[in-house]
N, C-alpha and C positions, 0 to 999 in steps of 0.2 A: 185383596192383598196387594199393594202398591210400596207400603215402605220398608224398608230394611228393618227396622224394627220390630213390625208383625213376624215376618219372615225369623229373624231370631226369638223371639217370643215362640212361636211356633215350632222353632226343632229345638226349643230348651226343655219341650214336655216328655221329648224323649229321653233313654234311662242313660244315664254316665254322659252328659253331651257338658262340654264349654265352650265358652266363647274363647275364638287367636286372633290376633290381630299379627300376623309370623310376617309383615314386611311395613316399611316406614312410612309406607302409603299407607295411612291411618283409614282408606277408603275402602278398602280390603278386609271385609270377613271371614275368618274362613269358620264352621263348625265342626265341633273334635269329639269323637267317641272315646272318652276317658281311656278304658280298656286296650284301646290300640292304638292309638290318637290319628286313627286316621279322619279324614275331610270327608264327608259326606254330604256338606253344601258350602260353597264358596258365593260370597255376596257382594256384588261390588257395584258402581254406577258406572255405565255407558252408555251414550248417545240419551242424555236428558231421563234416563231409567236404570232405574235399582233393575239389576239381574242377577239370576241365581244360576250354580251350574251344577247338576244334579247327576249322579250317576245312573245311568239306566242298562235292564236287561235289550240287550240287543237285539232279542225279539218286540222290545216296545219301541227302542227308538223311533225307528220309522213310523209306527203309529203315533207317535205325539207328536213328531214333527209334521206328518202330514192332517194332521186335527187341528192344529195351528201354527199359525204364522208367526206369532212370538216364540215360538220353538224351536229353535235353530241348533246345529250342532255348534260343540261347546266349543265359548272363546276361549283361546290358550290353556284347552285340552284335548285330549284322546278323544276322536269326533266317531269313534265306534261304541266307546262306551261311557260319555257323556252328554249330555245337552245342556245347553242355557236356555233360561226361563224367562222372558224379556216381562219384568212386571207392568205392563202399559193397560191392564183392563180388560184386555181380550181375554184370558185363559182364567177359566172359573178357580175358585177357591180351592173347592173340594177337587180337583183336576192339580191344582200346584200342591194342595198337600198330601197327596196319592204319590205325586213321583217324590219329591222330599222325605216321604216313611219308606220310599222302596231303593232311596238311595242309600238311608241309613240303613235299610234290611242289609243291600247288597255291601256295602262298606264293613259293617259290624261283624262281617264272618269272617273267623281266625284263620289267616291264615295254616295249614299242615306241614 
C-alpha cells in the first residue's frame, strides 16, 4: 500500500465512512465516520510520500513505533494518541490495515 488511493479504497470498506477534503489544500484527506463525523484517518503527502495518521491505543503506540521506522508520532497531532504511517514500503499491508481498523474502532465510539 503506497498510494492514497488504496489507503482510501481501503477505509471506504468500512460501515458509514466518506471521503472530506475540510481544507483548500486539495492534498489533504481526511476519512469521516458518517455517525459522528469524526477522522479516523488523515491522508496527505510529505517528504516524496503519501502518509496516513491513524489514532492508536496508547498501549500500542510505542509498539508500532518501535516495530518501525515509518511510524512516527503524528504530524500536526496529539503524539499520545496518534501516529503517522510513512507509506514508503517498509510497513507490511496487513500491519497498516490493522492500525487503520483500530483507528476507526477507536474514533467510531460515541462519545457519553
Amino acid at each position: 500500500m503506497l498510494l492514497r488511493q488504496e489507503v482510501i479504497r481501503y477505509c471506504m470498506t468500512f460501515d458509514k465512512v466518506y471521503e472530506d477534503y475540510p481544507f483548500k489544500d486539495h492534498t489533504w484527506t481526511c476519512m469521516r465516520i458518517r455517525d459522528t463525523g469524526r477522522i479516523f484517518a488523515w491522508i496527505y503527502e510529505r517528504n516524496d510520500h503519501i502518509w496516513v495518521n491513524v489514532k492508536c491505543d496508547p498501549q500500542w503506540r510505542d509498539f508500532w513505533r518501535d516495530a518501525f521506522s515509518s511510524v512516527v508520532p503524528a504530524y500536526h497531532m496529539n503524539k499520545e494518541h496518534w501516529n503517522s504511517i510513512i507509506l514508503d514500503g517498509t510497513v507490511p499491508v496487513e500491519d497498516i490495515k490493522r492500525m487503520i481498523a483500530e483507528s476507526y474502532e477507536l474514533c467510531g465510539r460515541r462519545k457519553r
